[in-house]
C-alpha positions as CSV (number, residue, x, y, z in Angstrom):
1,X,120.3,17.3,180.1
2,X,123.2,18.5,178.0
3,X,125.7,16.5,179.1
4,X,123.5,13.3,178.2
5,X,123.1,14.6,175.3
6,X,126.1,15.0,174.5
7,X,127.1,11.1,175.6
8,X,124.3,10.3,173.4
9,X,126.0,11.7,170.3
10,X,123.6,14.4,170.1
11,X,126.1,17.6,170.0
12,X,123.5,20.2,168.0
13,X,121.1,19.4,170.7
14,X,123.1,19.8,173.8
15,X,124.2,22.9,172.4
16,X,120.9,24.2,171.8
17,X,120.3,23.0,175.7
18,X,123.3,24.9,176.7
19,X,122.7,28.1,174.7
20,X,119.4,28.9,176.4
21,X,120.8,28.0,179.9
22,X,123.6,30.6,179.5
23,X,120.9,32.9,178.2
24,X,119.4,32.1,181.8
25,X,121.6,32.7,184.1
26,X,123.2,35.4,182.4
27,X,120.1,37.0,182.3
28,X,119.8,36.7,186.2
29,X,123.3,36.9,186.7
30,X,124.0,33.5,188.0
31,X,127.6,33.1,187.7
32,X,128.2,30.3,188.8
33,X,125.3,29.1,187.0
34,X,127.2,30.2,183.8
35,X,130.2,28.8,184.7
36,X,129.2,25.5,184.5
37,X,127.2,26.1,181.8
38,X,130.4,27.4,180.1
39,X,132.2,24.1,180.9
40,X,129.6,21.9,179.6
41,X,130.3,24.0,176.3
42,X,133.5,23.0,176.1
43,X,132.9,19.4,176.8
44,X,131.0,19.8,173.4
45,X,133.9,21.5,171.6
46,X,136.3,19.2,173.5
47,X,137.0,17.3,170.4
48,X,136.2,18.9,167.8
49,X,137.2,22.3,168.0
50,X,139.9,22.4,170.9
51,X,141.2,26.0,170.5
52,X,137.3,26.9,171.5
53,X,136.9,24.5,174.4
54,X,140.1,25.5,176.0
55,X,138.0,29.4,176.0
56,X,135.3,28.2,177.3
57,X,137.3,26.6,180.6
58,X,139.5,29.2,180.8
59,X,136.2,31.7,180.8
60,X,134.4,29.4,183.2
61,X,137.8,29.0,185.7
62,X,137.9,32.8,185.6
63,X,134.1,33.0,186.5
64,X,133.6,30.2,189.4
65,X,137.1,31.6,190.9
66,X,135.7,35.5,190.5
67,X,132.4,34.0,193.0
68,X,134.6,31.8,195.1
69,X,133.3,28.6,193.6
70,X,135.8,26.2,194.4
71,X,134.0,23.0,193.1
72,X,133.1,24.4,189.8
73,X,136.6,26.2,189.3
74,X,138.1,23.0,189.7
75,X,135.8,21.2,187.7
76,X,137.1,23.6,184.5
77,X,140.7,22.9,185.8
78,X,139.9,19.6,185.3
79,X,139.0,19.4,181.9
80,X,141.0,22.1,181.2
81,X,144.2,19.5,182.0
82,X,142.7,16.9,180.1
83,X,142.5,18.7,177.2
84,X,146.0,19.5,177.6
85,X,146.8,16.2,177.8
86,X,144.5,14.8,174.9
């Protein structure tokens, strides 16, 4: 849901998505969960505020590699270079 909302221009509400989701899984300690949670966070900030999407990859890399979460770890790799690149 977030991440249409998010192609839909609608940042405030795909954070708003995305807050109570990590609120979720942290709260049954899904980490994997909030990984990906956390990357969709910085595809948000991805723009706007770079310093605080490169965190939020960086956190959910750390998280999907601390699981063994190969897809997901990659996934923050991912956006994590093209950030770097951007």
């Amino acid at each position: 849901m977030a991440q249409a909302l998010i192609i839909a221009g609608q940042r405030d509400e795909a954070r708003r998505w995305c807050d109570e989701a990590l609120g979720v899984a942290r709260a049954v300690r899904s980490a994997e969960d909030e990984a990906d949670i956390l990357i969709t966070l910085g595809l948000i900030e991805h723009d706007e505020d770079p310093a605080t999407a490169r965190s939020l990859y960086v956190t959910a890399r750390d998280r999907a590699a601390d699981v063994g979460n190969l897809e997901i770890e990659a996934r923050a790799l991912l956006d994590l270079a093209w950030l770097e690149f951007g």
